[in-house]
Each structure stands twice: as structure tokens, then as C-alpha cells.
TISE-847812 format. One record per residue (C-alpha): x, y, z. Coordinates in steps of 0.25 Angstrom, whole numbers, plus 5000, padded with zeros to 4 digits. Layout:
BEGIN
XYZ...
//
This chain:
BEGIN
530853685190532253665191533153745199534453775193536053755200536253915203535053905208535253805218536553855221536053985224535754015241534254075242534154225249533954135262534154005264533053945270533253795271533253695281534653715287535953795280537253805283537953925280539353945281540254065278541454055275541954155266542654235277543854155284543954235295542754195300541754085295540354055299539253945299537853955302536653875299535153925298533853865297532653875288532354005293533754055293534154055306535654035312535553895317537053875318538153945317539753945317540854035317542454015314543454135316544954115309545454175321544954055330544753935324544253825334545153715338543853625343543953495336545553505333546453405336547853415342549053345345549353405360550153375374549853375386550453465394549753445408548753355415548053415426547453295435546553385444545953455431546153315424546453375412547653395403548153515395548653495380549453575371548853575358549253695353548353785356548253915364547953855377548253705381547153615379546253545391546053395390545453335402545853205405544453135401544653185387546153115386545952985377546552845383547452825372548252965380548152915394549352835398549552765412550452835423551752765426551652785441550352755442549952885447548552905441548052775447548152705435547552785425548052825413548552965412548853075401550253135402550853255402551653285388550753185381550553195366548853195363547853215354546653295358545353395352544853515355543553515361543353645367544153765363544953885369543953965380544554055386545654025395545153865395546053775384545353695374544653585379545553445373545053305372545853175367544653115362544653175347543253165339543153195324541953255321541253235305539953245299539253115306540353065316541353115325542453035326543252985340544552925337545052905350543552865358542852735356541352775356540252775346539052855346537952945342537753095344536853115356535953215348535453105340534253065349533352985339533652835341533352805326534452885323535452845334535252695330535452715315536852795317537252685327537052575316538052665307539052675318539252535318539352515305540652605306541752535310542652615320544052605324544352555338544352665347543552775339542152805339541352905333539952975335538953005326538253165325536953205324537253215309537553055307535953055309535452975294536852965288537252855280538452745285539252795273538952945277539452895291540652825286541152925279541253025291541752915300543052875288543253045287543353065302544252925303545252985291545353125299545753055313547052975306547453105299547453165315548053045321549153045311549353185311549653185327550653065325551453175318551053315325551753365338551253395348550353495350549853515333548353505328548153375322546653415317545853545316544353565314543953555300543453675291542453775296541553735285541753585286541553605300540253665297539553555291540153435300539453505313538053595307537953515296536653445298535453375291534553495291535653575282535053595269536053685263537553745266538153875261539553905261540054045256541554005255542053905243543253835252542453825265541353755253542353665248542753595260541253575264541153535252542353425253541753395270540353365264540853285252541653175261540753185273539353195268539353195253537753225253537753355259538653415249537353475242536853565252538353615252538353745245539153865242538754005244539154105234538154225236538854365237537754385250538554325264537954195266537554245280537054355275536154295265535454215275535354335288536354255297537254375301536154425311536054305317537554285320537554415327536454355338537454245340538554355347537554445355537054415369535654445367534754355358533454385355532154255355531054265346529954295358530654425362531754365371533054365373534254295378535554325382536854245381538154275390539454175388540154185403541454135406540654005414539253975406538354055396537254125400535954135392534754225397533354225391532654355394531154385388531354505381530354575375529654445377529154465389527554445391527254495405525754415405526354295405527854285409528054135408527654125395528454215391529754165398529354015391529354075379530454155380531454035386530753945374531254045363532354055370532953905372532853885355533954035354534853985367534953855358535353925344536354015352537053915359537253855345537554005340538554025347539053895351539153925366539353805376539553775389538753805401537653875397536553945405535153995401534254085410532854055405531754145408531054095421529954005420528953945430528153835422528953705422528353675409529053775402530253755410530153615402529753665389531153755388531953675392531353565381531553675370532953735375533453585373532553555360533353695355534853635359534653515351535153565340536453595344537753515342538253555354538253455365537353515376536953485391535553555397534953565409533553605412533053745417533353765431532453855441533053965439532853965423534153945421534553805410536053765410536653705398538053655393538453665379539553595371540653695368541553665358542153795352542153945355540954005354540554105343540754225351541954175357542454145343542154285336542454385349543554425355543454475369543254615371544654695376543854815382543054725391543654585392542354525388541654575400540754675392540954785401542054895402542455005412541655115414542055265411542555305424543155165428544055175419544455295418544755295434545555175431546455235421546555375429547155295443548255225433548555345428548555395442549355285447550455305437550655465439550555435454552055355452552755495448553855445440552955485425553155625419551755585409550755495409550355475395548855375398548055335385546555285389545355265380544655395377543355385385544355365398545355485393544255575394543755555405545055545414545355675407543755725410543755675423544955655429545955815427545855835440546655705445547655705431547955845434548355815451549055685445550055775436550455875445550555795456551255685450552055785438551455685428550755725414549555665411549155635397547855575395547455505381546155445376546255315365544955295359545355155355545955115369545255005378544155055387545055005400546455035396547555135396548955165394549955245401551355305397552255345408553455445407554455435418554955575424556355625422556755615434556155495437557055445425558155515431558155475446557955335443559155335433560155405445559755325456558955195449557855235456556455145451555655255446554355185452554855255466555055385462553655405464553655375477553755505485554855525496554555535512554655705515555455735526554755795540554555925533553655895522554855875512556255805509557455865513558655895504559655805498560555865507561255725510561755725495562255855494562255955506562555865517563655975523562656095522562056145534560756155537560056275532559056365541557556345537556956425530556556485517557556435505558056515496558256455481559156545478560256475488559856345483561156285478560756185465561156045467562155985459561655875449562555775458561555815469560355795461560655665457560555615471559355655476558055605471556755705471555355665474553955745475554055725489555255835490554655945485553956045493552556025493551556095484550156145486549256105475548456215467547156225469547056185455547456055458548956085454550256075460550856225460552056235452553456185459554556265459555956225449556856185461555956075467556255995454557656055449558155885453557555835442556855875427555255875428554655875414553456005416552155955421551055945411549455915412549155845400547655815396546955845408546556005410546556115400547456215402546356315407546256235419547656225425548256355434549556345429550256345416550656195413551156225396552656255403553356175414553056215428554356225433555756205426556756125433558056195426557656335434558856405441558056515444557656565459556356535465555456635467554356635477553656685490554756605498555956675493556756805501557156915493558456955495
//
């Protein structure tokens, strides 16, 4: 029974072949790669963001800026962010010159302000640079070409020794410029020498177009960027167990398409375009999956779990038993549990592409037998990767160490942004820590005496409870300091943040334009005299008067001062008689002649009481500087 074209063309409701390669493409923003087995499940996966596009692999035309002998390294401008680290083991001969003072002992020596060709190999972490090497490699289908290394060889995860002599037999057939190499990858295994010599022309025709474009570039330009996401696809996950590939996007198909044609001609059928209306990840359950790769907990088969930590130094993996757990027998259960576990840790570290140091805290186990067996099935499971990858055996605290290949960001790193509320951290102030914070800064600003309103925004949670918890302290600060409070709650402000608006007094404004006074020291109070209070400006304007008798004094003979006299004298807190406070927790209103030197705006309570609680009338000023009246009191004498 014959199967006809649309037929053919048309992708089952799940695909359930050998190996497919999914890509989607149709939103530029952000693009994504995954293969799934036979069984459907996410075997490898890739992500790309137009917002951060890697630089691993590109080629610049930089200049050293700096060697650094005791780091013996070099840092490069190569035009990007930060200045690139090349360590001196990775500089090419054809750099080195020899010292004209012979001040190296001889050896040849990079120099300073040097023009040099260099390779990403690591990219921007952090506050760390990229990592720069001189020796470039040019990665195809089969080979990676090294034009400036001479050396020839095989991939070290071909192990069979069939395989490994047949591919040498091909290598030299090749015939190599003087001074280049190249190596052959896992997937040069059964390929023909025409297959072979294709790669090796392709990669030869790429490295005269660099060389003769950095004759021409200045210094620091890119001389060669990373091929298309697509095409950079199949060079590294295309492999022989690949039975078909799905693209949803037609340009993205097209240059796969063009890739496959000159490099390998015979896979072009299992190249395929997607053109269902249902989202290729969609169609095949892949989204569920790609949300396990961004959380911390990930659950195993036999109940267990693990949990994965990036730190700043290493990565941390812990495997716990779960629901697991058998109580009759607790070594079986934590073999089992560590053997389920070392095939997940493995597809993660693909996953998500993590490297560096790495450390895994294996349940504890007391038969050395299974010591043995997980470690065998924990380095069976990493065979599979691409990454290059160092292991270590399970020490006697449980714990195995590990160092993985890192080459890019990884795909956290790439789609999260750090957190502004919490830095990364995870954890944010409590309730009252932060409220008490922003109370003592309000504090420390009404303290200074020089503002006439404090106008503090804070998020709403913190406003509340400063106004909840706190009327007591803003009521003593504004009566004591003549400052009016407003308190206002943002729900949309950060959980630690807040901003204050200051305006100055009158006549702090006023004093510092007569005398040029910095209104910063007007808050500072003066020193009172032996009787509790400062004397008179008498010095400035009635230096001839004679002493008066003590006693009570009438403010009826108080002789008003002349605005000359005002202007040269300065009035502080401290020269005011001192007042009781109310019980209420108020100062008692002051009469109009202790403040007749300079106009006070009228003191206000704003958002801290309801007007129920306060003794007094605050809707009208409390007292007015202008009054020419008498005063009237217990301490005057009739006539």
C-alpha cells in the first residue's frame, strides 16, 4: 500500500521515532532547540534570547592593553563590555616576540599595544571578562579546524579502537597546510573521505575569509561570529540516531537546508518543515518539561528528589528520598534512590548546561558494593554529553565532585534577570526591619531642624505600619522639631526603598542669605547662659542701657527692635524659655513674641492622629508672628 507525499509530509500527533530534533523558530526574540527520544522525552535542549546573543566561538581583532606577569595573563580589547583575559599559555608563538634588554631571560614576550587575533572561549560571568585564547578552532560537521596549532587527532570519546584506526587512515589521506591540524568529532565515526574532505575545504575557505578580513579591520572589530541558530543546531546535536528534524520557521529551514546541502548532502531528507497551526512544542508535551529545567526541585521516578543550587563558587546537587523512603530497609532504599538519581543529575547538567565545579551529596550508603555500582551508572549516564567533563569517585562523606566544561551562560542565566527586590538573595526584610529602618531616617532628617515638611513615600505595607505603629514618635518629632510629617504608601515601590522631600524653613532661608551661614549648622542648638537661657542681644543694640532690676517683665514696656537690629542677631531653640510638655505628649502652645525675629509657617500634624485625639486645635496656626497685641497671662500686674 503506497503512502502518498502529504502524507508523508504530515508530522503524526506524536512523534515517536528514534531521535527528533525540534527547533522553533518562529519567534525571533527568543528561539529554542530540543531533542526527544522515542518515548518523548527532552533529551537536549537549547535556548537563544535576541537580547543576549553569545559571543563563544567569535573572533576578534583586539589589543593588548596590559600584561600582568604575576597573573601571567594579558587583558585584550576586543570590543566588548569588559576587557578580555588571555593567560599567556593561550597566546600563539607566531605573537610572542623576544625582549630587546633581555629582561625575560630570553623568552619571548607578548607586548603591550599589540595587535592579536583571539576566540571566545568562556563568556561574560559576572564581574569576570571573557576568557580569550590565540589559538582559534573552527568547528564543522566532522572536523574542527586549528589554523594556527599543528596537531592531528581524534575526539577522546571515541573509544572503540576499530573506529579510532579507520578515521586515522582518513586523516592521512588529507593533506594539511604546514602549521594547522584539525580533529575529528564523534560524529566523523563511518563517514566517507569525500564526506570528510568536504568539511575540511569548507572550514579552509572560512579561515582565508577571517585572515583577510583582519588584514583590513582595526583594531578591536569582529572578524567572525557564530553561525545561525539553526545551523548551529545541527553541527553540534546533529547525530546518527537523528531520524527526523522539524523546523516551524521557513528562513531558519532555508539555511539548514543550504548548511546540510554543502556539508552532508545525505541528510537533507530527514530535514523537514513544520507547518501545523498546533506549536511544535506543543504538539509533542515539551513545555512541561522545559519548566523543570528553571526550578530547584526535581522529582525521580522512585519517589525522590533532588535539589539543584548555583552558588557563586560551585553548584550544589542534593538527593533526598522523598516519598521514597522504606524504613525496613534503609540501604536499599538509598541505593536506589542515588541510582535513579545519577541518570536526572546527568540530563540536567545537559538541561541546563551548567559547568564548573559541581558537587553532588549522595545519600549515605554503607555497602562498598553499591558505592561501586553508582558510581559506574553516574559515569555511564555522562557519556552522553558533549561537554568535556572530569569525575571523581564518592568520597566518605557521600559527597562526588565533578568539573564540567563551561562554555556559554547558562540557561537560567540567559533567560533571568536578577531580582531588584532581593539582589538574587531570595530573601527580603521583614515587616518591622524595615519599617524601623525607614522610621530612623525620617528621624535623622527632622532631627537637623532646618526642614518645615517632610514629604516620605514608602511602599504601602511599610506606610501603614509607621502610621499604625509609630504616632506616638511622629507626633513628638513634629512638635518638637516644628516639622510636618506626611506619610505616603506606593504600592508599586520596592519592598526596601523610600524617598524623602525636604522643605527648608523661612528662616533658615533667610539667615543663611544675611549672614552666609551653611544651613546644616543651624541645627545645631547654642550653649544657654548660667541661667537656663541666653541673654539678649544687648551688644548690638542697647549697649548704653542700664541694667534693669529683676524681676517680672512687662511686655507692655517692651520697646520692638528695629528691622536693622533683627538682621544681626541669629535666634535658635535654645533661647526660648523652656516649655513643659503636655501630658499628651505636646508642646503647649508659645506665646507670639518668642518668634516675632523671624516667620514660622503654623505647625501641622499630617497623617498621624485623627483629630479626636489631639488636645488642642491644630486647623489654625498656633500662634502668629505679626501680633502687636499685649500678652495676657498669670505673670502680668494690673495697673
Amino acid at each position: 500500500m503506497s503512502v502518498s507525499r502529504a502524507a508523508r509530509e504530515r508530522p503524526p500527533k506524536r512523534i515517536l521515532m528514534k531521535h527528533v530534533m525540534l527547533v522553533n523558530a518562529v519567534h525571533k526574540e527568543q528561539m529554542r532547540m530540543a531533542t526527544v527520544d522515542e518515548k518523548g522525552k527532552l533529551i537536549d535542549f537549547n535556548i537563544q534570547m535576541a537580547v543576549r546573543e553569545p559571543i563563544t566561538g567569535n573572533i576578534y581583532k583586539g589589543k593588548v592593553l596590559k600584561v600582568e606577569r604575576g597573573l601571567q595573563a594579558a587583558f585584550v580589547d576586543y570590543g566588548g563590555v569588559k576587557d578580555g583575559f588571555l593567560p599567556l599559555r593561550d597566546v600563539s608563538h607566531e605573537y610572542l616576540t623576544e625582549p630587546e634588554n633581555g629582561s625575560s631571560g630570553g623568552r619571548a614576550v607578548l607586548k603591550t599595544g599589540q595587535e592579536i587575533i583571539v576566540q571566545v572561549v568562556r563568556e561574560i560571568i559576572g564581574n569576570k571578562g571573557a576568557l580569550l585564547t590565540s589559538y582559534i578552532s573552527l568547528p564543522g560537521r566532522y572536523l574542527v579546524l586549528l589554523p594556527n596549532k599543528l596537531c592531528g587527532g581524534i575526539s577522546r570519546k571515541i573509544e572503540s579502537e576499530e573506529d579510532r584506526r579507520k578515521i586515522k587512515t582518513l586523516m592521512d589521506q588529507i593533506k594539511v597546510p604546514e602549521g594547522m591540524g584539525f580533529i575529528v568529532r564523534t560524529a566523523g565515526i563511518n563517514r566517507t573521505k569525500q564526506e570528510i574532505q568536504r568539511d575540511y575545504q569548507f572550514l579552509m575557505r572560512l579561515w582565508k575569509e577571517i585572515t583577510k578580513k583582519a588584514e583590513d579591520a582595526s583594531e578591536p572589530s569582529l572578524l567572525y561570529q557564530e553561525t545561525d541558530f539553526g545551523v548551529r543546531s545541527l553541527r553540534d546535536y546533529l547525530t546518527q540516531e537523528m531520524d527526523e528534524i522539524w523546523v516551524d520557521e521557513v528562513e531558519t529551514f532555508r539555511k539548514m537546508r543550504a548548511y546540510l546541502k554543502a556539508v552532508a548532502p545525505r541528510h537533507l531528507r530527514i530535514l523537514k518543515q513544520y507547518k501545523d497551526k498546533t506549536p511544535i512544542f506543543e504538539r509533542n508535551s515539551l513545555e512541561e518539561q522545559i519548566r523543570v529545567i528553571y526550578q530547584e526541585r526535581v522529582e525521580l521516578k522512585s519517589g525522590g528528589y533532588i535539589i539543584i543550587n548555583p552558588t557563586e563558587a560551585m553548584i550544589t546537587i542534593d538527593v533526598n528520598s522523598g516519598r521514597g523512603s522504606n524504613k525496613r530497609n534503609i540501604e536499599e532504599t538509598a541505593f536506589r534512590t542515588n541510582v535513579d538519581a545519577c541518570e536526572e543529575i546527568a540530563r540536567q547538567l545537559r538541561l541546563r548546561d551548567l559547568g564548573g565545579l559541581i558537587v553532588i551529596d549522595f545519600i549515605d550508603m554503607i555497602d562498598k558494593k553499591h558505592i561501586a555500582e553508582v558510581e559506574k551508572a553516574f559515569k555511564k549516564a555522562l557519556s552522553m554529553d558533549r561537554a568535556r567533563i572530569q569525575l571523581s569517585r564518592i568520597s566518605k562523606f557521600g559527597l562526588m565532585e565533578l568539573s564540567r566544561q563551561k562554555k556559554q551562560s547558562t540557561i537560567q542565566e540567559i533567560s533571568y534577570t536578577t531580582c531588584p527586590y532581593c539582589a538574587g538573595s531570595g530573601l527580603r526584610p521583614s515587616l518591622e526591619y524595615a519599617s524601623l529602618g525607614a522610621f530612623r531616617k525620617i528621624e535623622s532628617e527632622a532631627v537637623k531642624g532646618t526642614y518645615s515638611e517632610l514629604r516620605v513615600s514608602l511602599p504601602h505595607e511599610i506606610a501603614l505600619y509607621i502610621l499604625n505603629n509609630k504616632r506616638t514618635e511622629l507626633l513628638k518629632l513634629e512638635s518638637t522639631f516644628g516639622v510636618c510629617l506626611i506619610i505616603e504608601g506606593k504600592p508599586d515601590m520596592a519592598w526596601d526603598n523610600f524617598e524623602i522631600q525636604q522643605s527648608m524653613k523661612e528662616q533658615a532661608l533667610e539667615v543663611s542669605a544675611i549672614q552666609g551661614v551653611p544651613l546644616l549648622n543651624l541645627a545645631e542648638k547654642t550653649e544657654p547662659d548660667a541661667e537656663g537661657g541666653e541673654k539678649p542681644e544687648a551688644e548690638a543694640g542697647e549697649a548704653e542701657e542700664p541694667p534693669r532690676k529683676k524681676g517680672r517683665r512687662r511686655s507692655r514696656h517692651k520697646k520692638r527692635k528695629s528691622p536693622e537690629a533683627l538682621k544681626g542677631s541669629v535666634a535658635t531653640e535654645d533661647a526660648l524659655p523652656d516649655a513643659q510638655p503636655s501630658p499628651g505628649g505636646m508642646a503647649p502652645p508659645v506665646s507670639s513674641s518668642q518668634f516675632s525675629r523671624f516667620p514660622v509657617k503654623p505647625l501641622k500634624i499630617v497623617g498621624a492622629l485623627p483629630e479626636e485625639f489631639f488636645p488642642v486645635d491644630l486647623s489654625g496656626d498656633l500662634f502668629t508672628p505679626e501680633m502687636d497685641q499685649e500678652d495676657t497671662g498669670p505673670e502680668q500686674e494690673d495697673n
